[in-house]
N, C-alpha and C positions, 0 to 999 in steps of 0.2 A: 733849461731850468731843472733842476734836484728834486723828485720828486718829494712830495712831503713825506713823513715817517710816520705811520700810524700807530704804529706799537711803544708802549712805552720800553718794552722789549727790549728795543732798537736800541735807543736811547744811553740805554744802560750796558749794551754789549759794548759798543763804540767806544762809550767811558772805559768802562775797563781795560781792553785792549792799549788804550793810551797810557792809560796810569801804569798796566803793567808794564811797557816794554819801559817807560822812564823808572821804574824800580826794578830792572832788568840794568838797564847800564850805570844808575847809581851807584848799584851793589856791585857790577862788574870795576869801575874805573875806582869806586871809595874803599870797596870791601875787598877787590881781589877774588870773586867770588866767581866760577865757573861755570858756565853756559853754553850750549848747544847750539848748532845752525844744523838743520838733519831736513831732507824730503818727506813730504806727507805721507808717502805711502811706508815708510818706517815704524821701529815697533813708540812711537810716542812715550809709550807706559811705564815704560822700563825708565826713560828720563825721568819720568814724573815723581817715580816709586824712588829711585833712588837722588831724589833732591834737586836735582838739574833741568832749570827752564831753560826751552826749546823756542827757538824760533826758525817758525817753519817758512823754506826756501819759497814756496809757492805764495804763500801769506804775504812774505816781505818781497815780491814782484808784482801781490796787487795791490801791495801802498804803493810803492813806485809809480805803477801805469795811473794809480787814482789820484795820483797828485800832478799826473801829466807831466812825469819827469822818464818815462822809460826811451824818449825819443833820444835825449841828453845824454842819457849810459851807454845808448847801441852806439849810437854815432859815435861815443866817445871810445867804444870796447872794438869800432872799427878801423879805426885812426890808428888803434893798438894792434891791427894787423889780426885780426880774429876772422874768422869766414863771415858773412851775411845770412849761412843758410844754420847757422846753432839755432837750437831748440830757445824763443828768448824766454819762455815761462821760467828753464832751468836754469839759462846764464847769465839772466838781467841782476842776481845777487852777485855773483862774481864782480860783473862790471860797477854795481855800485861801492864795492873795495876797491879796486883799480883805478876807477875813475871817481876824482876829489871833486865835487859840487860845493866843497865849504858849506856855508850858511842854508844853502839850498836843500842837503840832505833830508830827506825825508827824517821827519821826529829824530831828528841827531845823529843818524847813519848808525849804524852796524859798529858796537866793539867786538874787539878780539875776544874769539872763541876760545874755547878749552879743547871741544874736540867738534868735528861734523860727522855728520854719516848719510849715507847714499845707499839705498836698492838700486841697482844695475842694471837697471828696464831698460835702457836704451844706449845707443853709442856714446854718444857726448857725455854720457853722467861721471862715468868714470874719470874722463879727463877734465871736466867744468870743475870738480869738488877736488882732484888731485892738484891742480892749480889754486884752487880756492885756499885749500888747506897751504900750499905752500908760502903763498902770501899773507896766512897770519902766522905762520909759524906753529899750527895746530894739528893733532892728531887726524890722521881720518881714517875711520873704520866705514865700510864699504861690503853691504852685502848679494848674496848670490840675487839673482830672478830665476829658479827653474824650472824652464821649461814644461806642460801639463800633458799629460797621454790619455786621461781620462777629461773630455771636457763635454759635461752633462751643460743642457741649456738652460734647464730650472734648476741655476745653483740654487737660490735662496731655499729652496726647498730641504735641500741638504745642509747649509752654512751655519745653521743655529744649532743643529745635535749634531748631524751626522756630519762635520766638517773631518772629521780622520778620513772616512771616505772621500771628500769633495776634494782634500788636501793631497790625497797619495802619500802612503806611509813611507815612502823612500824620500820622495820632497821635504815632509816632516822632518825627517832625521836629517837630511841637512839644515834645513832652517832651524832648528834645536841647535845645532853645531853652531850656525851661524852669528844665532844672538847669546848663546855661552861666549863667544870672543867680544861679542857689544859689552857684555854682563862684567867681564872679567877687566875691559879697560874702565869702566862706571866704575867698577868696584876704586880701583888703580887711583883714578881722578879724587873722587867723594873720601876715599878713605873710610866706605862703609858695607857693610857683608851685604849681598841678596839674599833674599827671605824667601822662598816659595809659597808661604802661607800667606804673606801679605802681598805678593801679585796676585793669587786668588783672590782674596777681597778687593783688590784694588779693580779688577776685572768684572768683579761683580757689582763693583757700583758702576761702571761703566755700561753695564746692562743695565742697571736702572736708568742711568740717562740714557741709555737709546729706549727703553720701554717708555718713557715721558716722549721723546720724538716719534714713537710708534704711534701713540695718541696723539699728537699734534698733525703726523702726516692723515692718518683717518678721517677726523673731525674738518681739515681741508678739502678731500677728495669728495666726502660725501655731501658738503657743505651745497645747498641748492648753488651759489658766487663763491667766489673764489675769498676767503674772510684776507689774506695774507701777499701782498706780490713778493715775488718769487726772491727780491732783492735784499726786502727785509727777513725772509727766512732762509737766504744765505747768510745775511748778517748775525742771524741767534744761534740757528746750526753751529756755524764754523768757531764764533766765536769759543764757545761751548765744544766744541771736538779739539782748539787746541790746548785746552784744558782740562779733556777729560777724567775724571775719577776725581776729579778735588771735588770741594764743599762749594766751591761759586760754580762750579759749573753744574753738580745736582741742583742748587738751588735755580740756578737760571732756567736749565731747560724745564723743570716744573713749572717756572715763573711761564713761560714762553707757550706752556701748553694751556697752561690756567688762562691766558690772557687769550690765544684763540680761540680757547673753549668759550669762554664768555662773550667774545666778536658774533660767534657760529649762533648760541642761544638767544643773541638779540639781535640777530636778523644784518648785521653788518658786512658787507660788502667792499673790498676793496675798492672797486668800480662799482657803482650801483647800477651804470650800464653796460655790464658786461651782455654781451651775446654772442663771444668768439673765445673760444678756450685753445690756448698756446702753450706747447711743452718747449724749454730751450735744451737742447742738447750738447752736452759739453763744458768746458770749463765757461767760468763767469766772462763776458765780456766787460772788465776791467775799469777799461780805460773810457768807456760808455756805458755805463748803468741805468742812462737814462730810455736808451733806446727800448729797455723792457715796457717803458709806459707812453712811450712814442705813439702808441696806435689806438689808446685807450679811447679818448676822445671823439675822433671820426668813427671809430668803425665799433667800439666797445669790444676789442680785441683786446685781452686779458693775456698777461702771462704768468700759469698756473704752478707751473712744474719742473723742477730742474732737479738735478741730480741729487744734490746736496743732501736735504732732506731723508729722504724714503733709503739712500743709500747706507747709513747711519746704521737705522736698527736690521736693514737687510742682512750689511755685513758684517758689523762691531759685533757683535751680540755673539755672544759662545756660552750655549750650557754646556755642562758639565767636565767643571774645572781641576778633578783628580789633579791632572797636570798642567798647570798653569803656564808654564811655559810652553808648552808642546802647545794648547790652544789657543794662544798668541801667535807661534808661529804659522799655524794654518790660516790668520788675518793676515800676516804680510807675505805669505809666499805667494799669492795671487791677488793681489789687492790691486793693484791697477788693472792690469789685465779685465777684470769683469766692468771695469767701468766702458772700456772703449775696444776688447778683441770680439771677433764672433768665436763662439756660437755664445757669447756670455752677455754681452753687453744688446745685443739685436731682440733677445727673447725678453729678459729683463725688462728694457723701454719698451716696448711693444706692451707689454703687461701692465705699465706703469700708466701706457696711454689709457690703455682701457679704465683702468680702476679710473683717473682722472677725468673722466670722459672727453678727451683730447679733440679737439677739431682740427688740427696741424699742427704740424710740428718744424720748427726751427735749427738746425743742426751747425754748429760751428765745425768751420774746416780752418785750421790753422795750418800752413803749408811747411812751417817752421816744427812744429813739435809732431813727429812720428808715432808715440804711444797714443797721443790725443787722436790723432785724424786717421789713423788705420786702420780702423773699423768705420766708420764714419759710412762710407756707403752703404756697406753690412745692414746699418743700421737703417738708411735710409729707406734702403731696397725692403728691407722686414714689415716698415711702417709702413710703406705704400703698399703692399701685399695685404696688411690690412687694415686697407680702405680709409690710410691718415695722409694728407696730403703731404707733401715737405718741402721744405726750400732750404738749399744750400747757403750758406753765407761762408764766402773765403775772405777768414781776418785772422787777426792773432788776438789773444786773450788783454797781451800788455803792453804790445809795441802798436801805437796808434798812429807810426808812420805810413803805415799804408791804407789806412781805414778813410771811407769817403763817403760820409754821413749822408749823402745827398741821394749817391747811386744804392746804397744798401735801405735806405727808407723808402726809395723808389721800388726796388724787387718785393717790397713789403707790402706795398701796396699793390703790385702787380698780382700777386701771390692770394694777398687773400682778398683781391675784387674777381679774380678769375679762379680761382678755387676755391674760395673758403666760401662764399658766397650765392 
C-alpha cells in the first residue's frame, strides 16, 4: 500500500508535472511546437532560457518503472535484439519509442522530438540517443564527459565560488566550446538570439531555488524526527529541478520550505516513532517507493536522506556569474561524476551521514547502469570506516524484473536487527 502524502507539497508537484507533459504534447501534435528529450546531467537551462521544454530521459523511465510498465519495454527492446546488459535507466526511453504499448503508454507516450542531447558519461549513451534520435528523425547533439586530473574530496567546498578551480580551466574551455554547438542548434530550432545577460539571471534565480532547498535541507537534518520521507522530498525537489529558473518552480521550492518549516516548528514527524535514521544511496528505487516506509512500523526505521535534496544547492548553486556561460559549464562538466565516482561521491555521503545523524545506510547497486554502481563500494567502504553500518541492495532503479520484495525486505530486517540494533 502507497504510502500517504503528507505534504500538501506533494500534492501539487504531481499535479503539475501531469498537466505540463499534457500541454507539452498538445502543443507538440496541435501547435508544431518543438521540444527536447536531453539527460539530467545536461545544461537544462539553456532549454529553458531559450523557450524549449525538456523532458528528462531519467524522469520519463521513472514514470514507466512507476506505472509497472518498464518489464513490457525491456522484454519488448529484447525480442528487438538489444543486449540484456544496457544500462535500463538510460534505454527504457528508447524502448518506449520502439516498443507500441498503444493505450497502455504511460500519459500518452513520448511525441516526436525537435532535438535530444546526451553527456557521454558512459558507453551505451552515445549509441542509445544516436538510435533514439534516428527513429524520430531528430537532431542530436551529444556532449564531451572530460575526464578530471584534479579531483579534491571536499568539492562542495569549492562548487559555489571557487568552481573555475574545481572545474579545470582546460575542461572549462571545452565545455564552453561544447554548449556554444547546443547554443548555436537552440538558436537554429527557436529562431531566437542567446542573451548572456539573461542566462545570468536565469542562473541566478536558480540559486535562489537552491537557497530555498538549502533551507529546507537544514531545518530537516536538524529537526529532533525526520519532519519529510525521503519520497515526498524527491517528489518537490525533482519536480522543481526540472523546471528550474521559471516562476513555478521559485514559487514551489519556497512553498516546500515554508511548509517543512512549519511541520519542524509544530513538532511534526514523519513517523512519530522513529528511532532508526536511514540514508538511501543512489538513484530512486522506482518501481518500489514503498519499500522506503516498509520498516517504519516494526522497527521505527525512518528513511531520512537521499541524494536528491542536499545535492541541489551543493552543486546548482554558482556565484559569481561575470560569465555565465563558462559557470554553467563547470555544472555539467562533472555533474555525474560527484554523485557516484570516488574520491567525490564517498566524502560527500559520508558528510551528509554526519550532518543527518545517520544510523545506516542503504546503497543501491544496479548491475545494469555503470556511472551509478562504480563508486558504490567507494562509498560503502568510506561509510563503514566511519562507524555507519551499510547494506548493499543489488536491484535496478526501473526494471522490477529482477527485484524480489521478499528477499530484499528480509536483508532489511537482517541488517538492521543485527546492526542497527
Amino acid at each position: 500500500m502507497a504510502a500517504e502524502k503528507q505534504l500538501a507539497c506533494t500534492l501539487a508537484a504531481g499535479e503539475k508535472q501531469k498537466t505540463w507533459f499534457a500541454e507539452v504534447r498538445r502543443d507538440v501534435f496541435e501547435a508544431g511546437k518543438p521540444y527536447a528529450i536531453i539527460q539530467a546531467d545536461t545544461p537544462h537551462d539553456l532549454f529553458h532560457l531559450m523557450g524549449v521544454p525538456v523532458v528528462t530521459n531519467q524522469w520519463w523511465a521513472a514514470i514507466i518503472a512507476t506505472k509497472q510498465l518498464s518489464g513490457d519495454y525491456l522484454d519488448g527492446l529484447a525480442k528487438l535484439g538489444y543486449h540484456e546488459d544496457l544500462c535500463r535507466y538510460c534505454s527504457l526511453g528508447l524502448a518506449s519509442t520502439l516498443i507500441d504499448l498503444k493505450e497502455s503508454a504511460p500519459w500518452g507516450g513520448l511525441p516526436k522530438p525537435a532535438i535530444l542531447c546526451a553527456r557521454l558519461t558512459c558507453d551505451c549513451i552515445q549509441r542509445i540517443f544516436s538510435l533514439w534520435a534516428d527513429s524520430f528523425g531528430a537532431e542530436l547533439v551529444a556532449i564531451e564527459a572530460p575526464g578530471s586530473s584534479v579531483l579534491p574530496d571536499r568539492w562542495w567546498e569549492l562548487s559555489r565560488h571557487r568552481w573555475e578551480e574545481l572545474s579545470e580551466p582546460y575542461r572549462l574551455d571545452l565545455m564552453v566550446e561544447e554548449l556554444g554547438t547546443l547554443v548555436r542548434a537552440l538558436e537554429k530550432l527557436t529562431d531566437r538570439r542567446f542573451d548572456k545577460a539573461k542566462l545570468r539571471s536565469f542562473m541566478e534565480r536558480v540559486n535562489e531555488q537552491e537557497e530555498y532547498f538549502e533551507e529546507a535541507r537544514q531545518l530537516i537534518a536538524r529537526a529532533p524526527k525526520c519532519p519529510v520521507r525521503i519520497s515526498e522530498q524527491i517528489t518537490n525537489v525533482m519536480a522543481a529541478q526540472w523546471h528550474r529558473g521559471t516562476d513555478w518552480a521559485l514559487a514551489h521550492a519556497r512553498s516546500f520550505r515554508d511548509e517543512v518549516g512549519q511541520r519542524v516548528a509544530d513538532g511534526i514527524a514523519a513517523c512519530p516513532e522513529e528511532r532508526l535514521r536511514l540514508m538511501w544511496v543512489g538513484a530512486g528505487l522506482w518501481h518500489n517507493t514503498d519499500f522506503y516506509t516498509a520498516f517504519e512500523e516494526r522497527y521505527g526505521a525512518v528513511f531520512v536522506w537521499s541524494m536528491y535534496l542536499p545535492f541541489g544547492p551543493d552543486w546548482y548553486i554558482r556565484y559569481g556569474l561575470d560569465d555565465p556561460l563558462r559557470a554553467l559549464a563547470s555544472r555539467v562538466v562533472t555533474m555525474n561524476e560527484v554523485l557516484h565516482n570516488p574520491p567525490y561521491a564517498p566524502s560527500w555521503i559520508v558528510k551528509e551521514a554526519g550532518l543527518n545523524r545517520i544510523d545506516g545506510a542503504v546503497l543501491l547497486m544496479p548491475k545494469g547502469s555503470r556511472p551509478s554502481a562504480s563508486g558504490t563500494l567507494f562509498i560503502a567502504s568510506a561509510l563503514e570506516a566511519a562507524g555507519i553500518p551499510t547494506l548493499l541492495v543489488e536491484a535496478d532503479m526501473v526494471d522490477a524484473r529482477g527485484w524480489d520484495n521478499e528477499a530484499a525486505e528480509k536483508a532489511m530486517v537482517n541488517f538492521i536487527e543485527k546492526r542497527l540494533q
